[in-house]
C-alpha positions in Angstrom: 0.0 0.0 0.0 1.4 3.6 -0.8 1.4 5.9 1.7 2.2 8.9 -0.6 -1.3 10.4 0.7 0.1 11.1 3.7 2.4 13.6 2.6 -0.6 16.4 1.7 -2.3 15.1 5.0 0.3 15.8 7.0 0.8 19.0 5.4 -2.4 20.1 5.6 -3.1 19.1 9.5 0.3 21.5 10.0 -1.0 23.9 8.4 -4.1 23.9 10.0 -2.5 24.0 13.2 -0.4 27.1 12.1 -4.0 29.0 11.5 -5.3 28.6 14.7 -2.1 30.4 15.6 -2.5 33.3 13.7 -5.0 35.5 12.5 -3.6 37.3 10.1 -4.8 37.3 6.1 -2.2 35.0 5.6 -4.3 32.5 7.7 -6.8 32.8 5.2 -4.4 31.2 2.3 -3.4 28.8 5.1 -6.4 27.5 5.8 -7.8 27.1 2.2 -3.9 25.5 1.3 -5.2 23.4 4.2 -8.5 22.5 2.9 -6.8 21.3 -0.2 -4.0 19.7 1.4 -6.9 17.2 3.1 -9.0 17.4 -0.5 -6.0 16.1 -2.1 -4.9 13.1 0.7 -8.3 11.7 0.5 -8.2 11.1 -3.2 -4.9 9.6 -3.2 -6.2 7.2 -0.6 -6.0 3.5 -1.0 -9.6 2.7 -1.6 -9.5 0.4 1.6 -8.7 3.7 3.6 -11.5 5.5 1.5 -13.8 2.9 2.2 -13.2 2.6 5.8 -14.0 6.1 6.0 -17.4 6.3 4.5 -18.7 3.5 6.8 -17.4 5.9 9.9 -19.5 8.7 8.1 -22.2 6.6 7.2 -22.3 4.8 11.0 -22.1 8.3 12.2 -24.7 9.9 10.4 -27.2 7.5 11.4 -26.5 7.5 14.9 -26.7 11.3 14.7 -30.2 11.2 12.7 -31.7 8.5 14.8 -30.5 10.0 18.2 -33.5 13.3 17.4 -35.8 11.8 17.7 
């Protein structure tokens, strides 16, 4: 399994971190570099990681609809 999504993960959680930080405009860029950054890992994913997440998401959202009621 490649592990080359890591790279723009990592990046992107760093970057993240580095916006809560500051509040400058530059934050701004940071935060959408980081946005893409996360964008960007998921696609490069191995589809067993990709998979894994949508059944957290999908687990998650039900809980979270059927717990309204």
């Amino acid at each position: 399994m490649a592990f080359s999504f890591l790279v723009p993960l990592f990046t992107g959680l760093l970057t993240g971190y580095l916006v809560k930080k500051t509040n400058d405009e530059i934050a701004y860029l940071g935060g959408v570099f980081a946005i893409i950054s996360l964008i960007l890992s998921l696609v490069l994913a191995p589809w067993q990681i990709q998979l894994m997440l949508l059944i957290i998401v999908l687990v998650s959202t039900k809980k979270l609809l059927s717990s309204k009621d």
